[in-house]
BAFI-3210 file (N, C-alpha, C; in Angstrom, 3 decimals, decimal comma, padded with zeros to 6 digits):
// residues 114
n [1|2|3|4|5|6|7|8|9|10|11|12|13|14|15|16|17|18|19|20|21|22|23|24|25|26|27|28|29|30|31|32|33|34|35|36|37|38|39|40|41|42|43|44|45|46|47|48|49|50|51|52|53|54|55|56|57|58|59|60|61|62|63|64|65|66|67|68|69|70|71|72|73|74|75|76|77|78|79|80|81|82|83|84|85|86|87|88|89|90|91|92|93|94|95|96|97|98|99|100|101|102|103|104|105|106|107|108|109|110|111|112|113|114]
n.u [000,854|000,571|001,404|-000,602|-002,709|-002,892|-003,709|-006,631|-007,273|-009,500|-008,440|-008,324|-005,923|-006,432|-008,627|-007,411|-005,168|-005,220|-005,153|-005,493|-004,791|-002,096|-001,099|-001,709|001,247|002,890|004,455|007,265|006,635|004,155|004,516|006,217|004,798|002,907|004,176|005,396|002,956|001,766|003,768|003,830|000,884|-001,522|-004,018|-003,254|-003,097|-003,174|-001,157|000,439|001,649|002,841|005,184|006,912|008,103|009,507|007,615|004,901|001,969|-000,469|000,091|000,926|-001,718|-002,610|-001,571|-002,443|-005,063|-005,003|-003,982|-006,236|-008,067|-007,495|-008,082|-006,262|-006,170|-007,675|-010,010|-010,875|-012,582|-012,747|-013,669|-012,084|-009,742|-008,745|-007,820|-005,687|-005,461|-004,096|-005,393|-004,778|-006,155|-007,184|-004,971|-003,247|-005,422|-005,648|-003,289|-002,018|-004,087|-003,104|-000,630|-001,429|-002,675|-000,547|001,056|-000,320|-000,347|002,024|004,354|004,409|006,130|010,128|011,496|013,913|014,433|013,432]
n.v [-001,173|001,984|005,703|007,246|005,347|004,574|007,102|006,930|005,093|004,084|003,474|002,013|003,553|006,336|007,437|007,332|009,066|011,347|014,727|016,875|015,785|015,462|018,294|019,290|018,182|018,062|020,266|021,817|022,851|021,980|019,553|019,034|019,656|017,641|015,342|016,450|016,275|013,609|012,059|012,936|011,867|012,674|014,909|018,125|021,715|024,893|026,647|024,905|023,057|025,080|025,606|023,303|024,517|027,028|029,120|032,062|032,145|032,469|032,046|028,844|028,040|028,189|026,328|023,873|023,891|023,631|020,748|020,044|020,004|018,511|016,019|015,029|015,753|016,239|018,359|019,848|022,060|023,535|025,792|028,999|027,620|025,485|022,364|019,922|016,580|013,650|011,505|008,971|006,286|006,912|008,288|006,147|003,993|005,292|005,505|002,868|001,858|002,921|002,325|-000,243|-000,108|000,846|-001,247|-002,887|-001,860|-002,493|-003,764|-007,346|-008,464|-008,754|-005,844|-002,880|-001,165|002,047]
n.w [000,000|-001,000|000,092|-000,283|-000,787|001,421|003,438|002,895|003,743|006,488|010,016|013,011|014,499|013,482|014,719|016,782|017,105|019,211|018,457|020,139|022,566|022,112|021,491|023,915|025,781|024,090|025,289|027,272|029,866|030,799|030,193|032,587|034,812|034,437|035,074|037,837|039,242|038,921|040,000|042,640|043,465|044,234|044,926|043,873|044,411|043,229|043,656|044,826|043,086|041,518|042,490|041,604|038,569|036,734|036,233|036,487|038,728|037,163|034,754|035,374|035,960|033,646|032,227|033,237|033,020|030,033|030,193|031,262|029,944|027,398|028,953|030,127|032,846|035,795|037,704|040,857|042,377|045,633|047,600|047,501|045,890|043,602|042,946|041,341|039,755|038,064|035,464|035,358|034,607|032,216|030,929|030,667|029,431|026,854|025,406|025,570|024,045|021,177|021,198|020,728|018,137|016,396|016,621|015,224|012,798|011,803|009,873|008,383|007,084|007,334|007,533|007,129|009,830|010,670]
ca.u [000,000|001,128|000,910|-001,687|-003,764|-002,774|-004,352|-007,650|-007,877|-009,597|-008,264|-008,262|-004,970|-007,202|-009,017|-006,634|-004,325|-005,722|-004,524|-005,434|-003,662|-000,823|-000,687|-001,515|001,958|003,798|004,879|008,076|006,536|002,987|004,766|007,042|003,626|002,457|005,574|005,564|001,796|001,661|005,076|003,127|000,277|-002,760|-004,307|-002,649|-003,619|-002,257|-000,316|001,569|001,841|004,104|006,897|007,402|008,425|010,045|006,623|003,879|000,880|-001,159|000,984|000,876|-003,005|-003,503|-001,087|-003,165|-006,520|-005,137|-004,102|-007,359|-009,325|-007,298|-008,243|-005,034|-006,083|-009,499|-010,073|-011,999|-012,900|-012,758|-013,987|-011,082|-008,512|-008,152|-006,717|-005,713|-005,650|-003,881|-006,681|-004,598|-006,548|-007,603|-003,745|-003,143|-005,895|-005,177|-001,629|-002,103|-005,090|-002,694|000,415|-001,882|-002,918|000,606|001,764|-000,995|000,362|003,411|004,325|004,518|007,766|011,271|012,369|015,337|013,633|012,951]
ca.v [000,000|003,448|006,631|007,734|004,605|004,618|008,069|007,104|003,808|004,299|002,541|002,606|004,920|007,842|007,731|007,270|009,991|012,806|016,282|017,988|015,372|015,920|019,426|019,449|016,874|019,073|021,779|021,307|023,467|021,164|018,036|019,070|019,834|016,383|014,514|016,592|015,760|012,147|011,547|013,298|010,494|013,186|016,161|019,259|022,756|025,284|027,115|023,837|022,726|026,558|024,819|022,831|025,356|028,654|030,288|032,540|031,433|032,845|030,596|027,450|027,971|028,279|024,778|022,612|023,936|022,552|019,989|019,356|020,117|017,544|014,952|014,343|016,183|016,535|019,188|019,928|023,399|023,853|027,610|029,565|026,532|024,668|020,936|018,551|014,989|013,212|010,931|007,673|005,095|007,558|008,034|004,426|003,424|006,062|005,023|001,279|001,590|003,926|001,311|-001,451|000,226|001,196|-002,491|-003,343|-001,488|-002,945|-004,583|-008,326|-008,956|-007,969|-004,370|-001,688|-000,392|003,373]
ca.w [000,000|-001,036|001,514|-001,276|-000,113|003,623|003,749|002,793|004,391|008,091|010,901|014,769|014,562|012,593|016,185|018,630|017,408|020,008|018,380|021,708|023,846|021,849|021,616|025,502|026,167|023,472|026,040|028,034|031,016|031,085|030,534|033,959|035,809|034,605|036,018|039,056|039,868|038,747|041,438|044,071|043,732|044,891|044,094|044,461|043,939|041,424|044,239|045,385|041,104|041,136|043,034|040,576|037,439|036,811|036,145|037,143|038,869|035,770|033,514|035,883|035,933|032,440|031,370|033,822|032,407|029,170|030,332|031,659|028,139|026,825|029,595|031,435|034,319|036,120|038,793|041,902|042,994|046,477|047,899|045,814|045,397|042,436|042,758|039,934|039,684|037,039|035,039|035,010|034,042|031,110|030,023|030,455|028,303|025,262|025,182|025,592|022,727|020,747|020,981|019,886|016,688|015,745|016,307|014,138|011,245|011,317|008,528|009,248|006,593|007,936|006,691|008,235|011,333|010,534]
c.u [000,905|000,934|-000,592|-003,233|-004,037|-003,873|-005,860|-008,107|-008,286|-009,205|-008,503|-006,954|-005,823|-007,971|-008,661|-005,250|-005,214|-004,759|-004,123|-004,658|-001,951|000,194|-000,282|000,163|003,020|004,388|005,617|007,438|004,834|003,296|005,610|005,827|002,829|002,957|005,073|003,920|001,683|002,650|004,499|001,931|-001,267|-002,890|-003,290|-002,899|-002,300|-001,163|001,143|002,345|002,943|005,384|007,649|008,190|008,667|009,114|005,702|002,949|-000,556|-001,114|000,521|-000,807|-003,499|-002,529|-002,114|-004,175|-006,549|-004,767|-005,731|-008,168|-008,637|-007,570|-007,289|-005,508|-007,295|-008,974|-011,442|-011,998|-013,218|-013,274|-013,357|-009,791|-009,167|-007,468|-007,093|-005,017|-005,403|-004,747|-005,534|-005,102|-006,803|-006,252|-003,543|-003,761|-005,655|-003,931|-001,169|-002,913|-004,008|-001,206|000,206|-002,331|-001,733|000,930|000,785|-000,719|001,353|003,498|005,257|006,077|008,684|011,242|013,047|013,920|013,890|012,147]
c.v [001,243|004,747|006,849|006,919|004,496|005,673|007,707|006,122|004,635|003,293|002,929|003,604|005,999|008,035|008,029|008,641|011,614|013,996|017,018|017,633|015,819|017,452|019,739|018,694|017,489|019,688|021,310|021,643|022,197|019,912|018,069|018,792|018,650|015,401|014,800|015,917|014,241|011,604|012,150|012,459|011,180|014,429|017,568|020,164|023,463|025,758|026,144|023,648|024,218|025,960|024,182|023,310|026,190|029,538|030,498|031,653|030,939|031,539|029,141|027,090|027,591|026,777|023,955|022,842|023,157|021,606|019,100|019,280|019,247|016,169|014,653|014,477|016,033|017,358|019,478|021,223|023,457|025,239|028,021|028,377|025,668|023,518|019,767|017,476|014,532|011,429|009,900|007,211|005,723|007,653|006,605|004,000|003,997|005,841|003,626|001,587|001,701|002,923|000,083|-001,271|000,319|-000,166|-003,499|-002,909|-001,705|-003,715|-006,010|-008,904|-008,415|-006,422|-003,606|-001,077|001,485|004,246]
c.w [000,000|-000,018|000,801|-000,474|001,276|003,841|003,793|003,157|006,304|009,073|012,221|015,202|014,091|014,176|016,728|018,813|017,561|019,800|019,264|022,933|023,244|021,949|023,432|026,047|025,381|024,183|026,809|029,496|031,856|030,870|032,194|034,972|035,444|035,479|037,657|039,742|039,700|039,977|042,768|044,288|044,448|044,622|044,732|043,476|043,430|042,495|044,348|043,668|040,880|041,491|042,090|039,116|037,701|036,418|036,995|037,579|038,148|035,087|034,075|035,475|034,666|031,427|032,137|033,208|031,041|029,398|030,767|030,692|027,467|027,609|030,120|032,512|034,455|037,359|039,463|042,724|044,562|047,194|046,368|045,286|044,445|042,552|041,495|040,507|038,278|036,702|034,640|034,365|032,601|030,178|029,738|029,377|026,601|025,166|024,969|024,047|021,481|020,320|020,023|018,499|016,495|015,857|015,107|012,660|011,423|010,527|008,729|008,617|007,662|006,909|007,551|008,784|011,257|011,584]
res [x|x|x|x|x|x|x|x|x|x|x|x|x|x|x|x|x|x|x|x|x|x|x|x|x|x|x|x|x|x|x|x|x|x|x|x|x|x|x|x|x|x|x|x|x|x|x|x|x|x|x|x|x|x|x|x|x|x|x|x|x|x|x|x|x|x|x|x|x|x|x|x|x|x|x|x|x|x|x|x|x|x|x|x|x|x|x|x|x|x|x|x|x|x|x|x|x|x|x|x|x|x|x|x|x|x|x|x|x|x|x|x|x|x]
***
């Protein structure tokens, strides 16, 4: 099959590749504030999530939100605090799914590993 044909064939990759997770996971400063919250193992608000990076509170506020519009995160409003919670089982499964389509297009001959 040619790219020509690839393109217009649908598979479970044309699904599973999430634009918005990607873009969200793109960013050196919102992949740090993923790390740091996932190794802390519980929610923590945006104040505590500042420790973590060399930016504003503004800034910190406004990577977790995307993070959260892409589904990594989920949050719980408190009075005025803000705490996120990294959506495991939700990465897990789009990354597991996401693996298993790509090993499905592999092409079952040998060829140089590219």
């Amino acid at each position: 099959m040619n790219p020509q044909e690839a393109a217009k064939c649908c598979g479970p990759m044309d699904e599973l590749l999430d634009a918005e997770l990607f873009k969200a996971l793109g960013d050196p400063t919102r992949l740090k504030l993923l790390s740091c919250l996932a190794k802390c193992g519980r929610p923590c608000s945006v104040t505590e999530l500042t420790q973590c990076c060399a930016v504003d509170l503004s800034v910190v506020s406004r990577h977790l939100s995307a993070l959260e519009k892409a589904g990594v995160l989920s949050s719980l409003k408190e009075g005025r605090t803000v705490f996120y919670t990294v959506r495991y089982k939700h990465l897990i499964d789009a990354f597991r799914s996401l693996a298993k389509a790509i090993e499905q297009c592999r092409p079952k001959r040998r060829t140089p590993n590219i």
